[in-house]
C-alpha positions in Angstrom: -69.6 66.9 -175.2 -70.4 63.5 -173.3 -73.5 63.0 -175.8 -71.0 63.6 -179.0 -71.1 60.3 -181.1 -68.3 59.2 -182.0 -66.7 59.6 -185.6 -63.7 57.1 -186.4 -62.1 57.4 -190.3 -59.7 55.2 -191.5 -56.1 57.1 -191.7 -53.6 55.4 -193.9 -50.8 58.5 -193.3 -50.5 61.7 -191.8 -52.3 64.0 -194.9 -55.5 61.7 -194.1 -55.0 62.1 -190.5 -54.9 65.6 -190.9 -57.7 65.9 -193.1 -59.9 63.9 -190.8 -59.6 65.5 -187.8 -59.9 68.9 -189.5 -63.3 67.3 -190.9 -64.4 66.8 -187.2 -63.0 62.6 -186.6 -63.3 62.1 -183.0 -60.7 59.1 -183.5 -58.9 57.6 -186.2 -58.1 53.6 -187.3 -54.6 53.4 -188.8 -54.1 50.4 -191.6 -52.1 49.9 -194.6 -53.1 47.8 -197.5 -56.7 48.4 -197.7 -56.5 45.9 -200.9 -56.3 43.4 -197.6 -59.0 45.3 -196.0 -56.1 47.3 -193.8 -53.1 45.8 -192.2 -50.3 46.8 -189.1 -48.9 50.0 -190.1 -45.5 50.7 -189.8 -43.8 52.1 -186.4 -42.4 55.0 -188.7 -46.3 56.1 -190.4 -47.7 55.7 -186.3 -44.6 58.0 -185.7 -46.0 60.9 -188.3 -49.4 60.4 -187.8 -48.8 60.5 -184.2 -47.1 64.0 -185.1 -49.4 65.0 -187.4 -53.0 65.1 -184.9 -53.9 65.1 -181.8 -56.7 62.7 -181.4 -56.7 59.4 -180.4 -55.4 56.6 -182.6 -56.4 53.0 -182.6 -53.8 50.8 -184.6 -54.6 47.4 -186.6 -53.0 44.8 -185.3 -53.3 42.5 -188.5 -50.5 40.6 -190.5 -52.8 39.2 -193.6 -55.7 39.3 -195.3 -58.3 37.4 -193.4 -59.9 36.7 -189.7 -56.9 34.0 -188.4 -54.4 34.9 -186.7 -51.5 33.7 -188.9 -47.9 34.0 -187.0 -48.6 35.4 -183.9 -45.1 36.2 -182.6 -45.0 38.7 -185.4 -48.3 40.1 -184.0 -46.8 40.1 -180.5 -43.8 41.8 -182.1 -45.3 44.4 -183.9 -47.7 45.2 -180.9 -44.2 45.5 -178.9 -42.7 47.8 -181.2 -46.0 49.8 -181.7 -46.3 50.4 -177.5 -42.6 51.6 -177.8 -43.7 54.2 -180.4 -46.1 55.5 -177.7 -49.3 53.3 -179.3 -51.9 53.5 -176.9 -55.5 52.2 -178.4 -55.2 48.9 -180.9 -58.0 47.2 -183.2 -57.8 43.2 -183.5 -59.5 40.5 -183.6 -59.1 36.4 -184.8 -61.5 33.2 -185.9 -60.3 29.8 -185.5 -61.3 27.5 -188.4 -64.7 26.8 -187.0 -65.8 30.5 -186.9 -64.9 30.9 -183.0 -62.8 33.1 -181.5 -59.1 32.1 -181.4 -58.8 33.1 -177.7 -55.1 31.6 -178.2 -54.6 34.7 -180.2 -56.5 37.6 -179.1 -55.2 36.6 -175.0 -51.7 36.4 -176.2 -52.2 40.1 -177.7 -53.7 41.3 -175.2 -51.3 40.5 -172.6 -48.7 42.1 -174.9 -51.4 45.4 -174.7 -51.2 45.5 -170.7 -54.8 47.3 -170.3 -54.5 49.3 -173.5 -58.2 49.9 -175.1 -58.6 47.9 -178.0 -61.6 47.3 -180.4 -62.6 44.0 -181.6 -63.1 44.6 -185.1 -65.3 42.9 -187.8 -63.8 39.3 -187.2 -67.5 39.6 -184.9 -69.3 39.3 -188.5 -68.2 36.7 -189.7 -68.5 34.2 -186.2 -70.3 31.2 -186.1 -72.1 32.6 -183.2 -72.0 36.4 -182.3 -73.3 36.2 -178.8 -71.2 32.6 -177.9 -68.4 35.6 -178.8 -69.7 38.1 -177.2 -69.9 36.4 -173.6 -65.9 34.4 -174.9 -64.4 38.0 -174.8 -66.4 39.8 -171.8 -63.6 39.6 -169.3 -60.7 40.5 -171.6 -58.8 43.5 -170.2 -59.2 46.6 -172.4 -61.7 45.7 -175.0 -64.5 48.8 -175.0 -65.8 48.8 -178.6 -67.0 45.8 -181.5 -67.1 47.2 -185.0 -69.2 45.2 -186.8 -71.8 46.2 -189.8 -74.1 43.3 -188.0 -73.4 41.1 -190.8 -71.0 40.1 -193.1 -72.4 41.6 -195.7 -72.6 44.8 -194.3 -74.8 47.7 -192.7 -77.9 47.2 -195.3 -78.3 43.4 -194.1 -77.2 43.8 -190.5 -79.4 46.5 -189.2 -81.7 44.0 -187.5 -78.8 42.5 -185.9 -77.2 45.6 -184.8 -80.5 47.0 -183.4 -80.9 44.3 -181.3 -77.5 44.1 -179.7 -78.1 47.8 -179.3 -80.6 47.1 -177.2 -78.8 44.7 -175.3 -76.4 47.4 -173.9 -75.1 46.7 -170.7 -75.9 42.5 -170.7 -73.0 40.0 -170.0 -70.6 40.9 -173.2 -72.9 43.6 -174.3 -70.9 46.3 -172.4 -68.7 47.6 -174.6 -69.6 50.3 -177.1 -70.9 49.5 -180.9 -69.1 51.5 -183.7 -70.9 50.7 -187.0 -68.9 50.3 -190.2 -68.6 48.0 -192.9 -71.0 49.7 -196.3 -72.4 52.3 -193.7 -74.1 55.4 -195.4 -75.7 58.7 -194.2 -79.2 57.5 -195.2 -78.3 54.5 -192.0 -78.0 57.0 -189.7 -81.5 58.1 -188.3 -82.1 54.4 -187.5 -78.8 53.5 -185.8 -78.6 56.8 -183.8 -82.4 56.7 -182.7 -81.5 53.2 -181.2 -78.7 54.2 -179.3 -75.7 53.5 -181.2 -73.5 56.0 -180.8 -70.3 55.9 -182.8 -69.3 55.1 -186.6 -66.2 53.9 -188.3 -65.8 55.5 -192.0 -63.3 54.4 -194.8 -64.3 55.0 -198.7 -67.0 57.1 -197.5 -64.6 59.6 -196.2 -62.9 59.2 -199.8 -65.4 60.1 -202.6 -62.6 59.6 -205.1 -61.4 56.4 -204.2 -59.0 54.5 -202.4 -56.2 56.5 -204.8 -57.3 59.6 -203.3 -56.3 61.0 -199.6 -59.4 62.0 -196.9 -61.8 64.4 -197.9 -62.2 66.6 -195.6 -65.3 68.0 -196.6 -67.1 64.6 -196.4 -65.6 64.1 -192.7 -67.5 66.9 -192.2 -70.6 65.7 -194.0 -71.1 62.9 -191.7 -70.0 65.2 -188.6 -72.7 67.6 -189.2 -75.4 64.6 -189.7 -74.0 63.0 -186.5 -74.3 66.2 -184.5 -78.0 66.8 -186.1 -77.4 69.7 -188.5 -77.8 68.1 -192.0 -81.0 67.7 -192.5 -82.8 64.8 -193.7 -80.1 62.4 -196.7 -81.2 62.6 -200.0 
């Protein structure tokens, strides 16, 4: 299964979570308040999710809408209370006001994380300067994964972008592993796979009826079978 890519869906309890991993997720990001574009879950929705699956979980660490950091002992706090839970994988990621990142932030979390894996998430699309960020964050303990969409508009104008960086793989801050989300569709796919890129990060996709409506698990599936090669050409 080492040539699986990887399928990560947005869980915002434990009927998506279930629903997800029945679909065929390989992982799945835990928010709340997607009208914020997902936020720190509570210890108690980790707690039944945690119950609920079996795969692994990554956990925003995020306290408002936005790419700064706000008040980072409530960060630090929540991270805290998280690894108590029996949180293991975390998703972060901070801008200062010039479009940098806030290394204050992210080193203070990830000293809290102790060599947890984390994923720098899509704070990477909207830097002043992707590679500047890149090389910032290389030596950080524990991050192994940049979502990003390659731009900040998402997948349909950051394709160049994230072909490029694909082929980059293995360079000075190009070691950890690309997971594409942010507007991604099936149709992206072909591209994005025949370059390398080898996981994807769903949300509304995985939710044909809205942000209302729990995981679909038939749609997980959809994008499992197209991952693993057995849908076909998209329509």
């Amino acid at each position: 299964m080492s040539n699986r890519a990887v399928l990560e869906v947005i869980a915002l309890d434990a009927e998506d979570a279930v629903a997800a991993q029945a679909g065929g997720a390989d992982r799945l990001e835990l928010v709340t308040d997607m009208a914020a574009d997902g936020l720190t879950p509570s210890c108690a929705t980790f707690a039944k999710i945690r119950a609920a699956v079996d795969i692994p979980l990554r956990v925003m660490l995020r306290v408002a809408d936005g790419f700064a950091a706000g008040d980072i002992d409530v960060l630090v706090r929540k991270a805290r209370e998280l690894r108590a839970e029996g949180a293991e994988e975390f998703v972060l990621g901070f801008l200062d006001a010039q479009g940098h990142a806030d290394l204050v932030a992210v080193e203070r979390l990830v000293a809290e994380l102790d060599g947890c894996r984390w994923t720098f998430h899509r704070a990477i699309d909207r830097a002043t300067d992707r590679d500047a960020l890149r090389k910032q964050l290389a030596d950080l303990p524990g991050l192994d994964t940049y979502l990003t969409a390659g731009s900040a508009r998402g997948v349909d104008d950051g394709i160049p972008v994230l072909l490029v960086e694909a082929a980059r793989n293995g360079e000075p801050g190009y070691e950890p592993q690309i997971l594409v989300g942010g507007g991604l569709r099936l149709e992206h796919l072909p591209e994005l796979l025949a370059a390398g890129i080898d996981a994807v990060h769903i949300g509304g996709a995985a939710r044909p009826k809205g942000w209302d409506a729990p995981v679909d698990e038939a749609a997980v599936r959809e994008w499992r079978a197209r991952l693993d090669g057995q849908g076909g050409a998209p329509g």
